[in-house]
C-alpha positions as a printed NumPy array, in Angstrom:
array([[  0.   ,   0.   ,   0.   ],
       [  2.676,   2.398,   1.007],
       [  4.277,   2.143,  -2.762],
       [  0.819,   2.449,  -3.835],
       [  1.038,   5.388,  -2.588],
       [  3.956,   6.577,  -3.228],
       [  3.49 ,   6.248,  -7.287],
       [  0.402,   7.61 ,  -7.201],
       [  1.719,  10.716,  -5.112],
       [  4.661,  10.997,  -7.629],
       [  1.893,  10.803, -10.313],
       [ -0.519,  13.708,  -9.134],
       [  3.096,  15.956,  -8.559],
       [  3.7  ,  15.4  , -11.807],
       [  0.472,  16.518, -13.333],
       [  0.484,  19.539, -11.48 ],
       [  4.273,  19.887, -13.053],
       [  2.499,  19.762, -16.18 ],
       [ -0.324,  22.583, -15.519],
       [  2.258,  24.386, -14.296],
       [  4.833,  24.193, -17.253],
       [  1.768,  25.973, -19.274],
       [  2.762,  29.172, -16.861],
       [  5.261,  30.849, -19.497],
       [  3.56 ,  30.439, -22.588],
       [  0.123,  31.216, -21.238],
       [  1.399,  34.279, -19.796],
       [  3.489,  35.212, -22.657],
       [  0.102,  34.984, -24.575],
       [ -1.665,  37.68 , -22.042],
       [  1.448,  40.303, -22.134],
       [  1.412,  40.164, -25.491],
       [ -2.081,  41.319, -25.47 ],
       [ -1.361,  44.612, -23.3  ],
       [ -2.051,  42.859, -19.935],
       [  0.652,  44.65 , -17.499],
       [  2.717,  41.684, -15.088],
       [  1.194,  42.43 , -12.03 ],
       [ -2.469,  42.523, -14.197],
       [ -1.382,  39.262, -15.291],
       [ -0.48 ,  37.875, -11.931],
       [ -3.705,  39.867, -10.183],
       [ -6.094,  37.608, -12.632],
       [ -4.562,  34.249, -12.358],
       [ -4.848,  34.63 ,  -8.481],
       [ -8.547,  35.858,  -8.887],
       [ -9.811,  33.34 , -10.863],
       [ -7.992,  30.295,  -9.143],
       [ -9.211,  31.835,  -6.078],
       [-13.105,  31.897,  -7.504],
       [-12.682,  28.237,  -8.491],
       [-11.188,  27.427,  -4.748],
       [-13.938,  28.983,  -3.148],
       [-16.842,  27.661,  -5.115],
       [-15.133,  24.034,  -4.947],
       [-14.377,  24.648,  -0.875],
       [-18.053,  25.548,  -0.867],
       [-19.71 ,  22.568,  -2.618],
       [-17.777,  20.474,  -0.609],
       [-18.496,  21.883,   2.494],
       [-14.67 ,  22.688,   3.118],
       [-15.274,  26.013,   3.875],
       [-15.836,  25.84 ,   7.534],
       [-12.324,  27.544,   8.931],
       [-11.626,  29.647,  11.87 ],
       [-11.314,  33.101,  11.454],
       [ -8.052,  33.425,  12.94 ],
       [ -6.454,  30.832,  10.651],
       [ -8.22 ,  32.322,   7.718],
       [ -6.43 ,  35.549,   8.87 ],
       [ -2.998,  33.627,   8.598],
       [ -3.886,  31.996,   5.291],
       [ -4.509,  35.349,   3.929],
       [ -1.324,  37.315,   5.642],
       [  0.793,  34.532,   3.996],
       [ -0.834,  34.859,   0.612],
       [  0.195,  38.055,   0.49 ],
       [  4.156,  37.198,  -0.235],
       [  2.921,  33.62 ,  -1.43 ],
       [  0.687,  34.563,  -3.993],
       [  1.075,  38.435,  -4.536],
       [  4.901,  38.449,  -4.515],
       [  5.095,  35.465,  -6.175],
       [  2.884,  35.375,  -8.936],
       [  4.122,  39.021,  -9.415],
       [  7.913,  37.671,  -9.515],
       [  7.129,  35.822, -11.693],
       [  5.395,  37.395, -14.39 ],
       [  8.033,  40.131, -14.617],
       [ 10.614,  37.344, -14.796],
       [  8.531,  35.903, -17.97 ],
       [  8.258,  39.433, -19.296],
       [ 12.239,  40.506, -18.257],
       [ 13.949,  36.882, -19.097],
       [ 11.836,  35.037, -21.181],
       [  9.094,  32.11 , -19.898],
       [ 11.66 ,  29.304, -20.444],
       [ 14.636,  31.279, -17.982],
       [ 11.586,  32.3  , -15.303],
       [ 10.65 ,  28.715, -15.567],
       [ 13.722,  27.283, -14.556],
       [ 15.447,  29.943, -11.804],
       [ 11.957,  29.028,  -9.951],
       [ 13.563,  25.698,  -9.421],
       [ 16.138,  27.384,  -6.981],
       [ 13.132,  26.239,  -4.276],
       [ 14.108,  22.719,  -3.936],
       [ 17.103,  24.101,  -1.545],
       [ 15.077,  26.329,   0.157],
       [ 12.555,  23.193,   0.905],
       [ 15.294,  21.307,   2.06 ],
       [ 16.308,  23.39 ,   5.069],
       [ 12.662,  24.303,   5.963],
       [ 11.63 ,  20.559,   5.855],
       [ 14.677,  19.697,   7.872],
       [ 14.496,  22.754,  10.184],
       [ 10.161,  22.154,  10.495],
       [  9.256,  19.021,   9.842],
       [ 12.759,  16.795,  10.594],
       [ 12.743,  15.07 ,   7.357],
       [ 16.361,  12.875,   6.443],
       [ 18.324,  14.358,   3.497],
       [ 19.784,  11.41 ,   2.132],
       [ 22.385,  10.969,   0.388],
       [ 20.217,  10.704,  -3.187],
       [ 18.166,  13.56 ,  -2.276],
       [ 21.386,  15.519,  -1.57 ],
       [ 22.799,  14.506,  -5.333],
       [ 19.347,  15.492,  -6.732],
       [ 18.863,  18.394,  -5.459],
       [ 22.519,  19.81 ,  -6.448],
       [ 21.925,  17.902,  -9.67 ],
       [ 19.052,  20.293, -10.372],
       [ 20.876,  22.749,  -8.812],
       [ 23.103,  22.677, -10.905],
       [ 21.072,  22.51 , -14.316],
       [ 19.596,  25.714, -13.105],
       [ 22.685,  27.352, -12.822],
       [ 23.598,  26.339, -16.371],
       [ 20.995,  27.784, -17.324],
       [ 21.379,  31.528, -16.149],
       [ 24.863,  31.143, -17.325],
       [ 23.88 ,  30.403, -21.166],
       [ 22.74 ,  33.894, -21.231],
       [ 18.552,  32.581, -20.879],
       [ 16.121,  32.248, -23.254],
       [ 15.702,  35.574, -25.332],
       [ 18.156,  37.583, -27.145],
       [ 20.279,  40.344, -26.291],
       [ 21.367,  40.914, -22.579],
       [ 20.443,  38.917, -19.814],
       [ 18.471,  41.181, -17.404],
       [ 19.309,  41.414, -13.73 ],
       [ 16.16 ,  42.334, -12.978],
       [ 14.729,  39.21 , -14.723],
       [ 17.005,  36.745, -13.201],
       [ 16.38 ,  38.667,  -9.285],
       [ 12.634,  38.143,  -9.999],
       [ 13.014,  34.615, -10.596],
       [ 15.17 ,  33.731,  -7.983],
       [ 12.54 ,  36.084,  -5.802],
       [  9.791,  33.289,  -7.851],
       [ 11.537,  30.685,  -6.16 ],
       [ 12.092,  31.837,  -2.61 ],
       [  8.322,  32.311,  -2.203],
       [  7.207,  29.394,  -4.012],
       [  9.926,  27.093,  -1.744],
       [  7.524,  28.784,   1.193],
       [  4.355,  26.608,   0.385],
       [  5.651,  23.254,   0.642],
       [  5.962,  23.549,   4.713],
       [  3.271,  26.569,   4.969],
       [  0.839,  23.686,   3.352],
       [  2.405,  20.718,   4.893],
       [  1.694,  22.512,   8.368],
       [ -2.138,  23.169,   7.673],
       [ -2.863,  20.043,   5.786],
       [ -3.951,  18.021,   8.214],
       [ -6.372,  20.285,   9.125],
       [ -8.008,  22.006,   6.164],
       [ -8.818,  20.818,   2.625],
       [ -6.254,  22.067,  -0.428],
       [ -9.428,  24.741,  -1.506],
       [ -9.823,  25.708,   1.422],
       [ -6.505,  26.545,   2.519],
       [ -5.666,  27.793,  -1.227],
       [ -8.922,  29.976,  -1.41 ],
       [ -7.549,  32.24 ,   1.748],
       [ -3.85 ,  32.562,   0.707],
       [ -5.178,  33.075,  -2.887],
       [ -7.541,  35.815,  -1.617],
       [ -4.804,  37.472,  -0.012],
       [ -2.946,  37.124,  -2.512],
       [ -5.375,  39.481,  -4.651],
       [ -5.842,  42.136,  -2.032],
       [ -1.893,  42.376,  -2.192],
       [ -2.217,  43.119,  -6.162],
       [ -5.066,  44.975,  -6.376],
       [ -3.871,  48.194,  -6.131],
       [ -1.393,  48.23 ,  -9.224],
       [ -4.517,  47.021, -11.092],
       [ -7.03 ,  48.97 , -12.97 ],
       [-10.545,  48.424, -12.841],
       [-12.742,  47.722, -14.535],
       [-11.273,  45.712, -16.458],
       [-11.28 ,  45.985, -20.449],
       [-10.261,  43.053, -22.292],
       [-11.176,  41.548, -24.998],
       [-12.755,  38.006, -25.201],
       [ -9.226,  35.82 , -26.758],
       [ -7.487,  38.277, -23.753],
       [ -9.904,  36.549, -21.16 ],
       [ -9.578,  33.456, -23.203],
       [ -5.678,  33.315, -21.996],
       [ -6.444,  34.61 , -18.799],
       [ -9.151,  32.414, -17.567],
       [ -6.914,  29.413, -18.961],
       [ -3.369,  30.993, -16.517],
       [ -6.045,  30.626, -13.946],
       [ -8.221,  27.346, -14.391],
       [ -4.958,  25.397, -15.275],
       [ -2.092,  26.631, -14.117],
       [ -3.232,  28.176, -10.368],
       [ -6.693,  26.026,  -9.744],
       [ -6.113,  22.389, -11.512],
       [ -2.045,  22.593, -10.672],
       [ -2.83 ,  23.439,  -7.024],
       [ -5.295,  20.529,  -6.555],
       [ -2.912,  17.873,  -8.028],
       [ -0.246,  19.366,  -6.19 ],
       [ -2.317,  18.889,  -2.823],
       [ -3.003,  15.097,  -3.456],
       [  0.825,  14.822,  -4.087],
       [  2.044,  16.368,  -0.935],
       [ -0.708,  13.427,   0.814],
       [  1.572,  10.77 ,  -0.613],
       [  4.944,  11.921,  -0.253],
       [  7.642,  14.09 ,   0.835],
       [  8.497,  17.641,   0.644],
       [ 11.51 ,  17.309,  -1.01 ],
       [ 10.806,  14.598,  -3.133],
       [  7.711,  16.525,  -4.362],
       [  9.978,  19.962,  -5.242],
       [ 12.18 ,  17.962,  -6.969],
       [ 10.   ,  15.75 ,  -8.865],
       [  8.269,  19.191,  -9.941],
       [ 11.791,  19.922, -11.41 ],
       [ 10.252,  18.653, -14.644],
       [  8.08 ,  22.096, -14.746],
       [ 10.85 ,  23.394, -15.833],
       [ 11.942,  21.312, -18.896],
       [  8.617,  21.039, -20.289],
       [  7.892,  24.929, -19.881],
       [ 11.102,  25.607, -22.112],
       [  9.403,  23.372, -24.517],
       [  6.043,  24.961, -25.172],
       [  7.958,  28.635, -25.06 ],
       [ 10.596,  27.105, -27.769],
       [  7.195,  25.764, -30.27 ],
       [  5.227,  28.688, -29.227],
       [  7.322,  31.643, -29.205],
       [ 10.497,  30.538, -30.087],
       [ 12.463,  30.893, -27.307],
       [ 15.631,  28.61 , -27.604],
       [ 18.616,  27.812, -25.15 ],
       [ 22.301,  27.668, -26.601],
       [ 24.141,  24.257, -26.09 ],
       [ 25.129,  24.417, -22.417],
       [ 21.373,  25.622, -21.555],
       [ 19.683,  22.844, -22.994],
       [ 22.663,  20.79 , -20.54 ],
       [ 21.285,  22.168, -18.087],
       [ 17.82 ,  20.984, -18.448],
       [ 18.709,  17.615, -18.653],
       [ 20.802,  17.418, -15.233],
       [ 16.602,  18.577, -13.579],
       [ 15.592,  15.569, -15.556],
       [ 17.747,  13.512, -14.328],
       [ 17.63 ,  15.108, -11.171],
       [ 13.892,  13.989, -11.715],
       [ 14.759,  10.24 , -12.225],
       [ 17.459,   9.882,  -9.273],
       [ 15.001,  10.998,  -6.798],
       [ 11.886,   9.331,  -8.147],
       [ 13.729,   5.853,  -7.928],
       [ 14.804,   6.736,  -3.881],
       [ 12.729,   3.823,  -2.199],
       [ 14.424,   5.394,   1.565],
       [ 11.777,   6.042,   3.981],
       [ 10.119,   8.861,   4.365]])
């Protein structure tokens, strides 16, 4: 039962790798349509956080104390509003395949808070994975990222930025899990998340219907769908193992900006996405104990 488990953990973190891989092109699709980055980041958040709340509702989920709604929301505020904002000015500064990938600086960051919180072994494969992947990423950012010209500071601050925050969900939801639901939990921090953003964001809105075509998919599939797999995942298995695993994300996100928008690597890039795949492989064939 416990590899049961196990595969079918690895299984639902890799779907939500998948959703999530659509980030960069999806996004590219919205700023090339006028939306501003923080826009961008402002509707992804509302519209996951619609979808949380009407699923948290059906489901009768929705029953959380006040005070720990209060500290979903606080945290959302640098989980969801600096990080989704990170991150889209990282798409728009470095390209979607470089934002993609100096995200995956988290699985360090989730190694010392799992260790620190929750007491979890590094082991010796973990340890090789993570620097494995550590390592691709760095390749990377030293290829000179995905568009031409330049590589912008700015860019490559607001992805590693992307990947300090996002490293703070693993434990923030590890910690609350056994007590609330993944909408509910995700409806509050998402919610905060907005009220962060909101004020760089002009209202009413006016987009036209293909512009709330891309948006409603950044939010139905890449902050709703993603964050639901992504909760069944962190059920079956570790914290680490799960941010690593995710490390395909990356990989496939340089894909769909390379067909899509042409975004391309030079030699040593392309390197280092295949040291996160295998980084990928060495951990997902770790039968240690959790």
């Amino acid at each position: 039962m416990h590899m049961r488990g196990s595969v079918s953990g690895y299984i639902w973190i890799l779907l939500a790798a998948l959703l999530w891989s659509l980030l960069g092109v999806l996004s590219k699709f919205c700023l090339q349509a006028g939306v501003a980055p923080l826009e961008t980041a402002f509707w992804r958040a509302a519209l996951g956080c619609a979808l949380f709340f009407l699923h948290a509702g059906l489901t009768g989920a929705l029953r959380v104390r006040p005070l720990h709604a209060l500290a979903f929301m606080a945290f959302g505020v640098w989980g969801v509003g600096g990080f989704f904002g990170a991150m889209q000015y990282s798409i728009k500064l470095s390209g979607g395949a470089t934002a993609v990938v100096l995200l995956y600086t988290a699985p360090v960051w989730v190694a010392v808070f799992s260790r620190l919180l929750f007491r979890e072994r590094i082991t010796g494969r973990k340890a090789t994975a993570i620097l494995a992947a550590l390592a691709g990423t760095a390749l990377v950012c030293l290829s000179g990222g995905s568009l031409p010209g330049e590589p912008s500071a700015a860019g490559i601050a607001c992805g590693l930025l992307a990947g300090l925050c996002y490293a703070t969900h693993y434990p923030f939801y590890r910690w609350w899990q056994p007590r609330y639901g993944t909408a509910a939990i995700y409806a509050f921090m998402l919610l905060g998340g907005i009220l962060a953003l909101t004020p760089w964001v002009p209202l009413p809105p006016h987009y036209n219907p293909t512009t709330w075509g891309w948006l409603s998919a950044l939010g139905l599939l890449t902050c709703y769908l993603a964050y639901i797999c992504y909760g069944q995942g962190l059920q079956k298995i570790s914290l680490v193992r799960a941010a690593v695993t995710c490390h395909l994300e990356p990989v496939l996100g340089t894909l769909w900006v390379w067909l899509f928008w042409d975004e391309t690597f030079p030699p040593t890039g392309w390197l280092g996405g295949a040291l996160v795949l295998a980084a990928v492989a060495l951990l997902s064939t770790d039968s240690s104990r959790e």
